[in-house]
Structure formats: C-alpha cells, structure tokens
ChimeraX commands (.cxc) that place a marker at each C-alpha (Angstrom):
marker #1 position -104.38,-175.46,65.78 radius 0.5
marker #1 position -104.39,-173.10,63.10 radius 0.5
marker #1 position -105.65,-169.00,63.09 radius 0.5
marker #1 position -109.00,-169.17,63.20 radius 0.5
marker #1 position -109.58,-165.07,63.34 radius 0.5
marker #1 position -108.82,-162.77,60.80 radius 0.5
marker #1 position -104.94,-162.43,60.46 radius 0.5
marker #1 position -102.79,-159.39,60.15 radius 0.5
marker #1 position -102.81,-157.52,57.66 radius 0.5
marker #1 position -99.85,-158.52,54.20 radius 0.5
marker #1 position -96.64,-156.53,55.39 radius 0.5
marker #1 position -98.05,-155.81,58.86 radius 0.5
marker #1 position -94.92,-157.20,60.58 radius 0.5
marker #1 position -92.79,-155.41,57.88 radius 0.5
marker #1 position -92.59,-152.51,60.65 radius 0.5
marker #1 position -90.88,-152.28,63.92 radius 0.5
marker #1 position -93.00,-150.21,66.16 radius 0.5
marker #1 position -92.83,-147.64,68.09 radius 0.5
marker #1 position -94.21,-147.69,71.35 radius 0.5
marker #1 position -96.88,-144.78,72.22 radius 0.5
marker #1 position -95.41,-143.03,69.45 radius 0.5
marker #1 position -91.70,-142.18,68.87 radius 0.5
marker #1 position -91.84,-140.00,72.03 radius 0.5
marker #1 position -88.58,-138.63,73.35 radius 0.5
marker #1 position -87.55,-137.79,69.68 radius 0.5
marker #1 position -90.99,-136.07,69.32 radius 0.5
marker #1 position -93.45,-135.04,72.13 radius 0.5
marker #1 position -94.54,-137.08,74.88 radius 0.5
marker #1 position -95.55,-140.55,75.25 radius 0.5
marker #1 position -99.10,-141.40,73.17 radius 0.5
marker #1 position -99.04,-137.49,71.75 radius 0.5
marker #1 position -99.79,-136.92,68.39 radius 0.5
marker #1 position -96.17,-135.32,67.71 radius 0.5
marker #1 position -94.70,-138.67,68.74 radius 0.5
marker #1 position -97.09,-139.92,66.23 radius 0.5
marker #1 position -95.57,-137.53,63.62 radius 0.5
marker #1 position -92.65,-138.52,64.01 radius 0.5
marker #1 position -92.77,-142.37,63.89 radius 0.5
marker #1 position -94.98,-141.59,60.59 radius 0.5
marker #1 position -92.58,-139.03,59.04 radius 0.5
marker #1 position -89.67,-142.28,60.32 radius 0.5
marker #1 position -91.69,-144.57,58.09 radius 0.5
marker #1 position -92.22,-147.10,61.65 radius 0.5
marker #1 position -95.63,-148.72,63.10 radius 0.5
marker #1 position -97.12,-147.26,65.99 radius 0.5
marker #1 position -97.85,-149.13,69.01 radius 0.5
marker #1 position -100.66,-146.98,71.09 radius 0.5
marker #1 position -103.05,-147.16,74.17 radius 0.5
marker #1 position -106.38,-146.55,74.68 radius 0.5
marker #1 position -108.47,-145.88,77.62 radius 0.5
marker #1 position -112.54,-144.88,78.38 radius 0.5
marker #1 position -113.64,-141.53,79.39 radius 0.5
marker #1 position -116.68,-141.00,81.18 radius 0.5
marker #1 position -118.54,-140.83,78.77 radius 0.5
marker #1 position -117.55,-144.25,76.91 radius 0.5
marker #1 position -115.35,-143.02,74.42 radius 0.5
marker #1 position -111.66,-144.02,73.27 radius 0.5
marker #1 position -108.72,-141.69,74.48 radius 0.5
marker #1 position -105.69,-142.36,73.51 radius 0.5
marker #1 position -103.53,-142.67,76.95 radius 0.5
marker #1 position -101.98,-145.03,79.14 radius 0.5
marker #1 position -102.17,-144.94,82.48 radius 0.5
marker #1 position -105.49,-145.28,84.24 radius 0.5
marker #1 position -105.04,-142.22,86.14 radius 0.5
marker #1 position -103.78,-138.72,85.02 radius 0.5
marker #1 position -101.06,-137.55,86.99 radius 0.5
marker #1 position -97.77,-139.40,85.87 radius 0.5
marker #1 position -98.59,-137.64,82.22 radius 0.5
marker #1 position -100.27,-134.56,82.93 radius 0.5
marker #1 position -100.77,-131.97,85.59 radius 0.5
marker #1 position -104.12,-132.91,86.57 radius 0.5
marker #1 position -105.06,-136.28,89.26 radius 0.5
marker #1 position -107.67,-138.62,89.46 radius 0.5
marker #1 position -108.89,-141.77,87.19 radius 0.5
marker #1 position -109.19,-140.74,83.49 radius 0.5
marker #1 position -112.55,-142.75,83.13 radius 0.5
marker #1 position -113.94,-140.11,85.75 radius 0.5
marker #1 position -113.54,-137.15,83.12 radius 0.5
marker #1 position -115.76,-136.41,79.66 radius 0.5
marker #1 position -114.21,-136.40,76.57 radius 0.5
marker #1 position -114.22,-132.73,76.17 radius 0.5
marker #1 position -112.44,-132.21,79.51 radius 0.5
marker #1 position -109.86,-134.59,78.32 radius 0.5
marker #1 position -109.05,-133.17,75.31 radius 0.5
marker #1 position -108.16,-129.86,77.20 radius 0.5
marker #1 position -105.81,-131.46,79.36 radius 0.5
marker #1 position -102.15,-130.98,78.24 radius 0.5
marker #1 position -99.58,-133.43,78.41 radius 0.5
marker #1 position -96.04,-133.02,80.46 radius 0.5
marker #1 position -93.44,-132.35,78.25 radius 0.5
marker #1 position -95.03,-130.88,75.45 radius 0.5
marker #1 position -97.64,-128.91,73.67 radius 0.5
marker #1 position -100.38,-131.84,72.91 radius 0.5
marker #1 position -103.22,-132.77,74.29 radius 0.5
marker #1 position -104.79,-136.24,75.66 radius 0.5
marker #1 position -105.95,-136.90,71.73 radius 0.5
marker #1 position -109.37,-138.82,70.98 radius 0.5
marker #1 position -109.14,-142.20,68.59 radius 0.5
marker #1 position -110.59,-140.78,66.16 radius 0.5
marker #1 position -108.46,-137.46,65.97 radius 0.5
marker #1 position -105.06,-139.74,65.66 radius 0.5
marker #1 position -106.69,-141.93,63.26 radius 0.5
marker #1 position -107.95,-139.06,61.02 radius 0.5
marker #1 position -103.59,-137.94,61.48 radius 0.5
marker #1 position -102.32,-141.64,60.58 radius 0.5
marker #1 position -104.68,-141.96,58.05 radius 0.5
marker #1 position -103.16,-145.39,56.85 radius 0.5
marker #1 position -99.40,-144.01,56.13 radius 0.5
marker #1 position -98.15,-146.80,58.67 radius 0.5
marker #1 position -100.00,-149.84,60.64 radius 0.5
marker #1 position -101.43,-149.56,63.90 radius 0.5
marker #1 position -101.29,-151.46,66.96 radius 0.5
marker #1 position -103.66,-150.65,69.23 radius 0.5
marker #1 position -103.39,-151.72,73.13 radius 0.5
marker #1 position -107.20,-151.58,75.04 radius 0.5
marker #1 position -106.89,-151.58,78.27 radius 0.5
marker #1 position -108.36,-153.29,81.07 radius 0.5
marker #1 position -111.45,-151.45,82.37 radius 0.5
marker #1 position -111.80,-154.36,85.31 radius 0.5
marker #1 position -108.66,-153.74,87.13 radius 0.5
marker #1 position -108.04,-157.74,87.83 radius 0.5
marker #1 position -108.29,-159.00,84.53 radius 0.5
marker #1 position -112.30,-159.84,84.86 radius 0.5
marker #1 position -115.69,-158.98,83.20 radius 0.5
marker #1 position -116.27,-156.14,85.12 radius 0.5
marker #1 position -116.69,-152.70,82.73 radius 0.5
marker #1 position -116.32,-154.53,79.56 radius 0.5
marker #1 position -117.64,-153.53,76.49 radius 0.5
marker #1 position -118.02,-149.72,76.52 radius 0.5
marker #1 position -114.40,-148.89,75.31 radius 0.5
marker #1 position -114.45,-152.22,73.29 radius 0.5
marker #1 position -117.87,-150.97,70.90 radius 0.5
marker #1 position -116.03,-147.41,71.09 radius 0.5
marker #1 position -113.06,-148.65,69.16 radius 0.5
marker #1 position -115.14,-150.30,66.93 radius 0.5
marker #1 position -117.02,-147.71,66.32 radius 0.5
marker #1 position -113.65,-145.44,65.42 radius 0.5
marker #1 position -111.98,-147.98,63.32 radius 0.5
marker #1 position -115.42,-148.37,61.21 radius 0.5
marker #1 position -114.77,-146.44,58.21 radius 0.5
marker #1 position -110.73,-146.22,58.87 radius 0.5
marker #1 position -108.73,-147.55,55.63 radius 0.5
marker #1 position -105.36,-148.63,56.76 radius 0.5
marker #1 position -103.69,-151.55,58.23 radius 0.5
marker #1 position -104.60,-151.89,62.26 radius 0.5
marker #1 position -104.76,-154.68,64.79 radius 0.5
marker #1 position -106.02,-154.69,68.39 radius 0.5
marker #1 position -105.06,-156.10,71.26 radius 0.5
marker #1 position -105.37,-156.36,75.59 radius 0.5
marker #1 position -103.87,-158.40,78.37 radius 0.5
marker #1 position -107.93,-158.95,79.36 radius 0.5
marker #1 position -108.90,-161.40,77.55 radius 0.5
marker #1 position -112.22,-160.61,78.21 radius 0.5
marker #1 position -111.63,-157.08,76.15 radius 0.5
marker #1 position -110.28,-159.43,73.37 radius 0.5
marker #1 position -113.84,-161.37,73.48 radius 0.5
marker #1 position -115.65,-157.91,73.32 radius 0.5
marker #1 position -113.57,-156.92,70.48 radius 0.5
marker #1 position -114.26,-159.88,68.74 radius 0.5
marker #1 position -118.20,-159.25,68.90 radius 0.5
marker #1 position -117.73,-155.43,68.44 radius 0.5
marker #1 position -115.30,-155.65,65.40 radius 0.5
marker #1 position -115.10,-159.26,64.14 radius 0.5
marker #1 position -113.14,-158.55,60.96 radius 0.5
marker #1 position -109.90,-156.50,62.54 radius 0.5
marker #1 position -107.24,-159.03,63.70 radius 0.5
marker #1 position -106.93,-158.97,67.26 radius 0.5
marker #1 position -104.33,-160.66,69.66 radius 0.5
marker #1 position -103.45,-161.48,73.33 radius 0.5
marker #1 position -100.91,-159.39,75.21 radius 0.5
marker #1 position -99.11,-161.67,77.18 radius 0.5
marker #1 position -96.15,-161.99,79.73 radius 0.5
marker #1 position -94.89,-164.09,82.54 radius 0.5
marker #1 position -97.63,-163.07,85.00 radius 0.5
marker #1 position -95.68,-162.41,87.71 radius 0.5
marker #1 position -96.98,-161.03,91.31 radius 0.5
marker #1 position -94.89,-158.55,91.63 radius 0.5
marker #1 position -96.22,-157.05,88.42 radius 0.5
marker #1 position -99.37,-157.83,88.82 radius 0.5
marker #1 position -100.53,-157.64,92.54 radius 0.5
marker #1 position -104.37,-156.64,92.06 radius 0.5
marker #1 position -104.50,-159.96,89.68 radius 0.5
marker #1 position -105.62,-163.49,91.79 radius 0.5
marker #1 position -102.70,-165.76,92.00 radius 0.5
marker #1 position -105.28,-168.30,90.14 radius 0.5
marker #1 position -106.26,-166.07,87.44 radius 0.5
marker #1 position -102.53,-165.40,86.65 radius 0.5
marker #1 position -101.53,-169.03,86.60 radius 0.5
marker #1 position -104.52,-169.42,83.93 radius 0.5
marker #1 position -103.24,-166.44,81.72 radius 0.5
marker #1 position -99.64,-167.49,82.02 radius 0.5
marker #1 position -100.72,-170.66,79.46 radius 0.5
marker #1 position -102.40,-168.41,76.81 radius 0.5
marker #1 position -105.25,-170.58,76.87 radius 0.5
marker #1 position -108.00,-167.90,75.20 radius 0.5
marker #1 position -106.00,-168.05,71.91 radius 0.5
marker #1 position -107.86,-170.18,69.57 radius 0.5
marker #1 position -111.05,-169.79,71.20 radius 0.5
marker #1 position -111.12,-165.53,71.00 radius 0.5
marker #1 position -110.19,-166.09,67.33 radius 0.5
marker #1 position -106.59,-164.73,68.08 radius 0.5
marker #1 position -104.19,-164.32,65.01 radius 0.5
marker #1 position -101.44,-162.60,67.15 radius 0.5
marker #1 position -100.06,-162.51,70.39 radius 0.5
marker #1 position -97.68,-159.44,71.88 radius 0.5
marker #1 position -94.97,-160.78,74.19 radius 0.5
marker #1 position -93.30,-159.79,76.77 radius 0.5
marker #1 position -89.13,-159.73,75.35 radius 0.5
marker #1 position -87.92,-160.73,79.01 radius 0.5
marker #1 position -89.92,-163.97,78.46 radius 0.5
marker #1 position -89.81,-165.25,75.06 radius 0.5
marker #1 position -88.30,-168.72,75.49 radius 0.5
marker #1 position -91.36,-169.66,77.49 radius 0.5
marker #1 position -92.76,-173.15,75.69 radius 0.5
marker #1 position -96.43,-171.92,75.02 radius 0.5
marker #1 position -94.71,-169.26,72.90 radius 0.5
marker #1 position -92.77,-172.10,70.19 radius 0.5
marker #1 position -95.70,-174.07,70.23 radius 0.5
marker #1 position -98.64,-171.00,69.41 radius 0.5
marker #1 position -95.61,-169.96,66.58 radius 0.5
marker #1 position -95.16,-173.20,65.01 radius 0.5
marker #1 position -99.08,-173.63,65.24 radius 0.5
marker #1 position -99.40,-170.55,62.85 radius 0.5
marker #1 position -99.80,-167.55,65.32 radius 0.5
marker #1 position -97.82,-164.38,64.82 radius 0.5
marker #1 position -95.25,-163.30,67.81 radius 0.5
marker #1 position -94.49,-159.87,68.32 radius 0.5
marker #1 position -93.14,-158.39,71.75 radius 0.5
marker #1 position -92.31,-155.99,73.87 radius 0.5
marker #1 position -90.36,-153.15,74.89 radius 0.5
marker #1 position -87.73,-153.94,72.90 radius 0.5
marker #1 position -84.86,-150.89,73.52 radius 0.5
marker #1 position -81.35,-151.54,72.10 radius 0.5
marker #1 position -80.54,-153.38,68.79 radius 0.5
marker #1 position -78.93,-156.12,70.39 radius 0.5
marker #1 position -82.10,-157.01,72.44 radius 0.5
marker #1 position -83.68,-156.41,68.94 radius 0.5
marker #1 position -81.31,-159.50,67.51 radius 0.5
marker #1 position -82.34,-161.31,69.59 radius 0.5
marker #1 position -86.33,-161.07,70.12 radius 0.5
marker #1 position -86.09,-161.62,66.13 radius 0.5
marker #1 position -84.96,-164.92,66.37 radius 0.5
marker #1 position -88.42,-165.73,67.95 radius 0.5
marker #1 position -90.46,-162.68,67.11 radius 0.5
marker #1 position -91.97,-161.77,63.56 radius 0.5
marker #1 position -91.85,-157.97,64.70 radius 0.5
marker #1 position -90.98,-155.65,67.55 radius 0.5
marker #1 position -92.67,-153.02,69.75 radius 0.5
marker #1 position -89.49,-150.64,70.73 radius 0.5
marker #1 position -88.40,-147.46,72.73 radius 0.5
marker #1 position -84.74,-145.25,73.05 radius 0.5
marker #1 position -83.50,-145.92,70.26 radius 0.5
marker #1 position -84.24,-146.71,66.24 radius 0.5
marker #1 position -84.68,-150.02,64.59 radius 0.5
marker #1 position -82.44,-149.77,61.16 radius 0.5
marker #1 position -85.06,-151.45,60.20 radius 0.5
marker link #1:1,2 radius 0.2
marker link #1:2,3 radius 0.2
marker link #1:3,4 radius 0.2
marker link #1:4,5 radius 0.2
marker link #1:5,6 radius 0.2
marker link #1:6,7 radius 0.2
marker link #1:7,8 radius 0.2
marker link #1:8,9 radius 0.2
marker link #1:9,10 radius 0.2
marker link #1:10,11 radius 0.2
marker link #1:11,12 radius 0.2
marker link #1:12,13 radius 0.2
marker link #1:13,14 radius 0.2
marker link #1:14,15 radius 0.2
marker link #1:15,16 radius 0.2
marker link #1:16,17 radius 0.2
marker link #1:17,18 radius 0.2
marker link #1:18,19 radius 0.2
marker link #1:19,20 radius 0.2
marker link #1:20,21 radius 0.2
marker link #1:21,22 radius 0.2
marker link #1:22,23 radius 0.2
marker link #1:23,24 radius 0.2
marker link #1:24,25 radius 0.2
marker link #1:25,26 radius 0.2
marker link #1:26,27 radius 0.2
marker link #1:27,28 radius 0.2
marker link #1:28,29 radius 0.2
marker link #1:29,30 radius 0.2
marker link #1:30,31 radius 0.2
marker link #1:31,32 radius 0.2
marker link #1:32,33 radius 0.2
marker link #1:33,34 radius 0.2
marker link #1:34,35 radius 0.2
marker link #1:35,36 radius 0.2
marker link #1:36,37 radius 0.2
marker link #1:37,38 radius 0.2
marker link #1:38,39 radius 0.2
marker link #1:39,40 radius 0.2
marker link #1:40,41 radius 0.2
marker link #1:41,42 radius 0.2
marker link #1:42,43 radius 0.2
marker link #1:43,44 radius 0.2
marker link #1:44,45 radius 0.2
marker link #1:45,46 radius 0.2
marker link #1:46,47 radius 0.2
marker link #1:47,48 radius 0.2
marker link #1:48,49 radius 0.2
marker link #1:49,50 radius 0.2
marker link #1:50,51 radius 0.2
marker link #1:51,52 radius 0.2
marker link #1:52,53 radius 0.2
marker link #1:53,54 radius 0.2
marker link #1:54,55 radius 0.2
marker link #1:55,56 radius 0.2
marker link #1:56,57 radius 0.2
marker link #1:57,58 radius 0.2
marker link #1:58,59 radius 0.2
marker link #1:59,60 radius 0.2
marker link #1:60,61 radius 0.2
marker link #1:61,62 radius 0.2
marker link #1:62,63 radius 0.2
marker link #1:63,64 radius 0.2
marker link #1:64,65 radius 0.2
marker link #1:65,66 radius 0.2
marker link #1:66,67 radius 0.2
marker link #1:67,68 radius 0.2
marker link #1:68,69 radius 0.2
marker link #1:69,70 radius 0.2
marker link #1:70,71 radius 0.2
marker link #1:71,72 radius 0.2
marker link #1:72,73 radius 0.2
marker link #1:73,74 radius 0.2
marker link #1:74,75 radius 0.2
marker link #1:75,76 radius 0.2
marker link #1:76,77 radius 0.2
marker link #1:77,78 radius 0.2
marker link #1:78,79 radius 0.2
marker link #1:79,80 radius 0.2
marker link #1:80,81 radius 0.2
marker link #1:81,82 radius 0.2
marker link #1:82,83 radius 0.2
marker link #1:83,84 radius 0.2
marker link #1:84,85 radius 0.2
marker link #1:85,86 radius 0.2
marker link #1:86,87 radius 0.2
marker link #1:87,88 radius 0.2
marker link #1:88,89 radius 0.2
marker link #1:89,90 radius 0.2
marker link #1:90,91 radius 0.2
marker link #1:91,92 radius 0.2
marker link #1:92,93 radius 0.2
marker link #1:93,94 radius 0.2
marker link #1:94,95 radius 0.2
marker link #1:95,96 radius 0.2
marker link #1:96,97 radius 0.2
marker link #1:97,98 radius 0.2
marker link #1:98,99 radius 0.2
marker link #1:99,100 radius 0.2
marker link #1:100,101 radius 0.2
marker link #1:101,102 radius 0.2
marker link #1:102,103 radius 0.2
marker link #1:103,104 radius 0.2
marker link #1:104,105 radius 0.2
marker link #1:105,106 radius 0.2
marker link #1:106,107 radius 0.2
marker link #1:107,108 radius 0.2
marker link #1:108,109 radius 0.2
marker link #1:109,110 radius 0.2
marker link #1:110,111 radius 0.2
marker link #1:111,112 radius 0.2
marker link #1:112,113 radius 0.2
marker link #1:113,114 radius 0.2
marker link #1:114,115 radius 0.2
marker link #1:115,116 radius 0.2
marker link #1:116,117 radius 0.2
marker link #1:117,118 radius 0.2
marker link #1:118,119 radius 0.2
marker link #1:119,120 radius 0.2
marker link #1:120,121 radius 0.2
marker link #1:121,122 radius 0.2
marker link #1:122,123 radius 0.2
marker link #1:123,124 radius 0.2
marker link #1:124,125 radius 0.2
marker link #1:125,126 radius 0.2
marker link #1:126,127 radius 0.2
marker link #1:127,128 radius 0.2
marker link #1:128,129 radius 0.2
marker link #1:129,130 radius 0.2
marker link #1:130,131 radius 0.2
marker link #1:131,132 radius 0.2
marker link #1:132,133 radius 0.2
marker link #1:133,134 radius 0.2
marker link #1:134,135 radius 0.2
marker link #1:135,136 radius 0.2
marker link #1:136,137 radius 0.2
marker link #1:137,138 radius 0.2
marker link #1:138,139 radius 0.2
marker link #1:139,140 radius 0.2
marker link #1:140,141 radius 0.2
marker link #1:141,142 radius 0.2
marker link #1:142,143 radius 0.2
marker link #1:143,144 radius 0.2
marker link #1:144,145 radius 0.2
marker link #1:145,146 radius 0.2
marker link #1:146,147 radius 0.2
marker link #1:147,148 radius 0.2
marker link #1:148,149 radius 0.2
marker link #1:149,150 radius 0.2
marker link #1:150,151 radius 0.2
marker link #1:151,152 radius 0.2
marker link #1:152,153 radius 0.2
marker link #1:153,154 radius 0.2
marker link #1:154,155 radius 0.2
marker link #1:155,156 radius 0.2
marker link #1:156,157 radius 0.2
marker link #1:157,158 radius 0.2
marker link #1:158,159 radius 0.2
marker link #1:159,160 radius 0.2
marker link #1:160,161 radius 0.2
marker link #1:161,162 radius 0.2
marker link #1:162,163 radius 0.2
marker link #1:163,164 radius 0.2
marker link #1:164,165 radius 0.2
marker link #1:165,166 radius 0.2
marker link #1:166,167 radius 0.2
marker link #1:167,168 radius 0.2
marker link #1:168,169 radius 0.2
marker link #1:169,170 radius 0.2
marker link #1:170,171 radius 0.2
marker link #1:171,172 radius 0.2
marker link #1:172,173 radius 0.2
marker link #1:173,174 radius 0.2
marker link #1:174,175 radius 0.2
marker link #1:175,176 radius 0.2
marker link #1:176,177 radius 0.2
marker link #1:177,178 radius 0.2
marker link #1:178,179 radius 0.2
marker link #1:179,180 radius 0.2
marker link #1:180,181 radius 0.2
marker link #1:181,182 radius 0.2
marker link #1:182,183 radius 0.2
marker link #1:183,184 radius 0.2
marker link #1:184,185 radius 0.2
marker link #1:185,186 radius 0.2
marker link #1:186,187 radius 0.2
marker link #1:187,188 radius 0.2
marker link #1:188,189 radius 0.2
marker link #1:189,190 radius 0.2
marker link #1:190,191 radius 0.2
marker link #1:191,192 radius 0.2
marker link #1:192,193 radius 0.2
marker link #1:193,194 radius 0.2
marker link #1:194,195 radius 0.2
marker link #1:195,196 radius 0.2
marker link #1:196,197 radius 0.2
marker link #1:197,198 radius 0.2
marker link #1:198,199 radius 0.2
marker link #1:199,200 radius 0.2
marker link #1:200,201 radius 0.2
marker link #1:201,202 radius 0.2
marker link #1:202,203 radius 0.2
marker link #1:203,204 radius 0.2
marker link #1:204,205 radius 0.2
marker link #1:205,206 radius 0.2
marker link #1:206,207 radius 0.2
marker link #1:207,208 radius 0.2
marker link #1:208,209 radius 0.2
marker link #1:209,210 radius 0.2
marker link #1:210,211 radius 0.2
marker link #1:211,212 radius 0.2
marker link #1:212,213 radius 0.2
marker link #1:213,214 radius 0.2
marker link #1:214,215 radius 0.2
marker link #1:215,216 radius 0.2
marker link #1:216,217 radius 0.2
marker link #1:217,218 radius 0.2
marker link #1:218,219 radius 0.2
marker link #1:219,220 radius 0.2
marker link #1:220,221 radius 0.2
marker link #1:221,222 radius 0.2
marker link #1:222,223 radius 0.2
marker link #1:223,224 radius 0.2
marker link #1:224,225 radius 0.2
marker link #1:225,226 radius 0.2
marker link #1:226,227 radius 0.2
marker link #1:227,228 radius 0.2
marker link #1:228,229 radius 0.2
marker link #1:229,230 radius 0.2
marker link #1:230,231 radius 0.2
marker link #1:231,232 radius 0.2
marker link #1:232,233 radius 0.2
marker link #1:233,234 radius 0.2
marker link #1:234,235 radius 0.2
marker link #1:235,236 radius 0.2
marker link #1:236,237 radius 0.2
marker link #1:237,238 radius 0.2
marker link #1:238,239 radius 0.2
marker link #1:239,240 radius 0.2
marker link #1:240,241 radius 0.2
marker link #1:241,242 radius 0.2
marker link #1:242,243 radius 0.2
marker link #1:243,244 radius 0.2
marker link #1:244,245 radius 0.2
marker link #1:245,246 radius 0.2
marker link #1:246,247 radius 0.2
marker link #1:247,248 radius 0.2
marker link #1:248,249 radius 0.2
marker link #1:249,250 radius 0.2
marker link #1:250,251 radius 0.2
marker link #1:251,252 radius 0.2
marker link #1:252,253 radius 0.2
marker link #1:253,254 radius 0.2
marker link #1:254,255 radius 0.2
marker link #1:255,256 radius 0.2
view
C-alpha cells in the first residue's frame, strides 16, 4: 500500500501538539486563550469540533455542555449564536466558532482538527452536516491543517466535502469499557484500521497506551504517518517517538 490521499503538509510533524489548546497554562480546554498560548509557544494545536443546531462547526468537545460550561443539554440542540454566548468554566472565553479560531491561528502553527462523531455508535447516522461545515471554514484558510475522526464514516464525508486537506483515522484499542454505545462487531472491525487506504488516509492518530499493536508497524512501514495520543510526561514522549512521527500532548511541555 502506499498514501493514496493527499499527505500532510512539509514540516507538519515538525510540531508536538497541544491538545485543545495549551489549556491549564492558558484558559480552558478548546478556548481561544489556550490557543494563544500554544501559538505564542511556537506548538501545533490539536482541537475538536462539534455541530450546532444549525449545522455549523464549534469548536468543543464534549457532546453535551455541562462538564465545560454552566449550561446542560446536547450542544447540537443550541444555534450558533446561543453558543457563542455561553462561557466556558475556568475562564473568560467563549464556546468559539471554526471560523473565529481560524481567523486567530491564521497559519502561525498547523492544525489538527478532531470531527466528531455525530452518530453516537460509530455509524452513518447525522453525517455530513458538520463534515461540509468544516469544509466550508477551511475553504479560503492558508496554513497547514489536517482533519481527522474515530468515524470513519466522517472521514468518508470529509473526503467528498474537502478532497485536497489530508485527513486521517483516529484510532485506539477499541475497548468496551471505553466504548460501550459501540457494537462489539463494529469495534472488532475498527480495531484493524481497515478504512485506511480506501478513505484516502495519509495519517492515522493513535492511541499512546497502544502503539505496539501490529496494524500500527505495518500502516508505518507501508508509508502512513503515526501520530498519537495524550501524550503527558517526556518520558512517555521518548517513548511514543520511537514509533510515532509526532505527538498530541497535555501537563506538561515538549522541549521540542
């Protein structure tokens, strides 16, 4: 096999990055000062997005709103202006748009961007809205930027909606325990990475806890770029490297 897709971009994996933002040195997870900071640090940032109700890319994790801010429910159930008045805990930001932290990043660093899954099980259901929205975002956007889901259904929409920005597979051991809402037959199929070569995948983003797993060696020495995730001390960093062309991090700074 070799990378069919479009591959990263020259220097991508250059950059250690940080994970929804440098947050804890700056403003909460996925906030534009934790933005500012990995920026002003010289690092990647790793982000999420998510759909509001009215189809359009927030940047946030979770799919509900209460861990992060002082409000409850699903965030796909709100509009994107009543999102972007919601504040997040532990700071002064708000839940940002794509576009608003792409018009801050403005190509200083590289981007990783996460889409999460809008089916809940890793199916069809919901696809495409958020998928054409980040397309739509990263249109006219000059800097370096790569997307990526576990679903790899998203990664199928992404490669209709934006054919030319490397995408990738995020990828892990599939356990139950992590992933209870996900069929015990649909896990054992994700486990193998099998959507690689035919989504057009240039990347995957790997779980750290599970990077001597086979499929990983053989989709690296088949061309495919490794990076993983959460890294968070720099002896876990050591030794992700030794398999890993970059990392995703959090708690403490790459040297780097």
């Amino acid at each position: 096999m070799t990378v069919s897709g479009p591959g990263l971009p020259d220097g991508f994996t250059d950059f250690a990055f940080a994970h929804r933002g440098l947050h804890g040195v700056a403003g909460p997870e996925n906030s534009p000062s934790a933005f500012r900071a990995a920026i002003n640090r010289g690092y990647g940032i790793e982000l999420d997005v998510q759909s509001s109700a009215d189809s359009r890319a927030m940047v946030f994790h979770d799919d509900n709103l209460e861990r992060l801010t002082a409000e409850t429910g699903p965030i796909r159930a709100r509009k994107t202006s009543e999102l972007g008045a919601i504040r997040l805990k532990r700071g002064a930001d708000m839940i940002p748009t794509l576009d608003a932290v792409l018009r801050l990043v403005a190509g200083r660093v590289p981007l990783l961007i996460e889409v999460k899954d809008q089916d809940g099980a890793m199916g069809a259901q919901n696809i495409g809205p958020l998928e054409y929205s980040v397309a739509r975002a990263l249109h006219s956007y000059d800097g370096a930027v790569a997307l990526m889901s576990f679903n790899p259904h998203s990664v199928a929409a992404l490669q209709k909606a934006a054919p030319d920005i490397p995408r990738g597979l995020v990828t892990c051991d599939w356990s139950a325990d992590d992933w209870p809402k996900v069929p015990a037959t649909r896990r054992n199929d994700l486990r193998m990475i099998p959507d690689f070569a035919p989504l057009g995948c240039s990347f995957i983003s790997h779980d750290a806890s599970d990077l001597h797993r086979p499929r990983v060696a053989e989709l690296r020495n088949q061309g495919a770029t490794i990076l993983t995730w959460t890294i968070r001390s720099h002896e876990a960093e050591r030794a992700a490297r030794r398999v890993a062309h970059s990392v995703t991090f959090e708690g403490y700074l790459p040297v780097g």
